[in-house]
N, C-alpha and C positions, 0 to 999 in steps of 0.2 A: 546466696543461692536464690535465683531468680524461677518460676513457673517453668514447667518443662514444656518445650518444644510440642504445638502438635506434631509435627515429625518426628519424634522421641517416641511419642505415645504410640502413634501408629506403629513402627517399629517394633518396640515393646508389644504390643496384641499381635501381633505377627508371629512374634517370637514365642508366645503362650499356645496359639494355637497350633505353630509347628510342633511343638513338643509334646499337645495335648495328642494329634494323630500318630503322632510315633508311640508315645504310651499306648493308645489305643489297638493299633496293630499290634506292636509287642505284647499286649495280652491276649488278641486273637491267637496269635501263634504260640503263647505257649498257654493256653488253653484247649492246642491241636483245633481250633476251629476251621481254620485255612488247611487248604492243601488237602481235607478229606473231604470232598465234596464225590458223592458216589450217584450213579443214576442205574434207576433200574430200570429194565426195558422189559414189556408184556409183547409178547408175540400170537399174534391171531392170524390163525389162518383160513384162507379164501379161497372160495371154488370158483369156476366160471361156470358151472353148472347150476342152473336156475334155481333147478327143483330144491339142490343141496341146500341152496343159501336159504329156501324158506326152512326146511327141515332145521339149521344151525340157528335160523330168527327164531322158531317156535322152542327149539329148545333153552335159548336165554329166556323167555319168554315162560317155560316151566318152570326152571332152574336157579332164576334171577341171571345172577353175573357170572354163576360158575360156569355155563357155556363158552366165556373170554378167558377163561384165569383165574377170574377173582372169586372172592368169598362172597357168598350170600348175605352175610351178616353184615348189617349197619357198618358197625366198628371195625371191621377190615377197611371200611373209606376212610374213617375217620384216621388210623393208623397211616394207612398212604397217604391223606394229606394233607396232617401233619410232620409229615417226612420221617413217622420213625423210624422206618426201615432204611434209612442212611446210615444209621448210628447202632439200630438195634439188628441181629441176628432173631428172626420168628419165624419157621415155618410155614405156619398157618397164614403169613402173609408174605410166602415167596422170599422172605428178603435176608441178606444176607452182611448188613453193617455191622463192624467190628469193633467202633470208637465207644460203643457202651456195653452192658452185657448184655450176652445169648440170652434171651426172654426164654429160650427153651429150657434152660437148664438154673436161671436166677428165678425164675416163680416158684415158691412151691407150695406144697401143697397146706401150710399154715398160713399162705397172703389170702387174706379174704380181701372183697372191695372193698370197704374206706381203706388198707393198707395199700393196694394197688392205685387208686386215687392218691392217697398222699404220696406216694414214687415218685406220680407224675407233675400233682402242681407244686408239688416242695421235694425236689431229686435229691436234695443236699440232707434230707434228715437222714437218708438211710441208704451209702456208699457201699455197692457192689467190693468184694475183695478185690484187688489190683487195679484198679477206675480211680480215678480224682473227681473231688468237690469242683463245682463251679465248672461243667464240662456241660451238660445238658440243661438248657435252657431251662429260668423258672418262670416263663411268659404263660406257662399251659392252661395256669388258672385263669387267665385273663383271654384267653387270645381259643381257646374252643369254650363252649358250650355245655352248660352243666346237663344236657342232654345226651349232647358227641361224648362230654367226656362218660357219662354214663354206657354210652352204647361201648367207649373204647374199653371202659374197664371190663363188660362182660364177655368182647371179644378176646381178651388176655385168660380170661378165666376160663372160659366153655372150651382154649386151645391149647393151656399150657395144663401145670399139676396145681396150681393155682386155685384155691378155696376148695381142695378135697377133690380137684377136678380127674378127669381120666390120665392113667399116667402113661397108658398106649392108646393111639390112634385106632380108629374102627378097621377090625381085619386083622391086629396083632400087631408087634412090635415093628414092623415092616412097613407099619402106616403111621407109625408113631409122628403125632402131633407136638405132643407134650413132652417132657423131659427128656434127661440124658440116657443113654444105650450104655451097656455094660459090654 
């Protein structure tokens, strides 16, 4: 047996990395990564009346972002982008993903922050009932900011039941923020 062919070789690395990308997809997909790709769309509406449009500036301009939709709070940015709301169901930030659990009704009111923190930069320590491991990325520690991630955890906390938080929305159950409805 004589040195193999670089033509053999080449061949052979060909052959590692076609297999390497078929592994790799075949675990996006059955990780449910593919195929739920969900976009949420913010709707703002416009006058052509002058005066209106200063009135609707000054009120961002009070109100922060709640004039558009969004939440005033830091951590409602940081929630949209990071894409939770593809994956997570939260009120408090419009969204409605289904591939992890309802933030409305998985917080409760025994998650204080470092519990909420660890959720998110290590998911895998502590699995929602019917959710699989290894579904929601663990880049979170690495890839937001131990500021963002602070602003996010107390955006979870001041909107769900989450660290003893309110378990109805301001105005009664009809506003409810935070948990589940009976």
């Amino acid at each position: 047996m004589g040195e193999p062919s670089w033509k053999s070789l080449l061949i052979e690395g060909w052959a590692f990395v076609v297999i390497g990308v078929i592994c790799f997809v075949g675990g996006l997909i059955a990780g449910g990564l593919l195929g739920t790709t969900k976009t949420e769309t913010v709707t703002v509406a416009a006058t052509s009346n002058a005066s209106e449009e200063v009135e609707v500036g000054e009120a961002q301009e009070e109100s922060g972002a709640a004039a558009t939709g969004e939440s005033e709070e830091p951590g409602a940015q940081v929630f949209t982008n990071s894409g939770c709301g593809s994956c997570h169901t939260f009120k408090a930030a419009n969204s409605t993903g289904t591939t992890g659990p309802n933030l409305n009704e998985y917080l409760a009111p025994d998650d204080d922050s470092a519990g909420i923190e660890e959720m998110i930069i290590d998911p895998n320590s502590e699995i929602a009932e019917g959710f699989s491991a290894n579904v929601m990325p663990t880049s979170y520690g690495q890839s937001i900011s131990k500021g963002e991630l602070e602003q996010l955890v107390q955006f979870l906390i001041n909107n769900s039941r989450a660290g003893g938080g309110k378990p109805e929305g301001p105005g009664g159950e009809e506003h409810d923020v935070g948990g589940p409805t009976d």
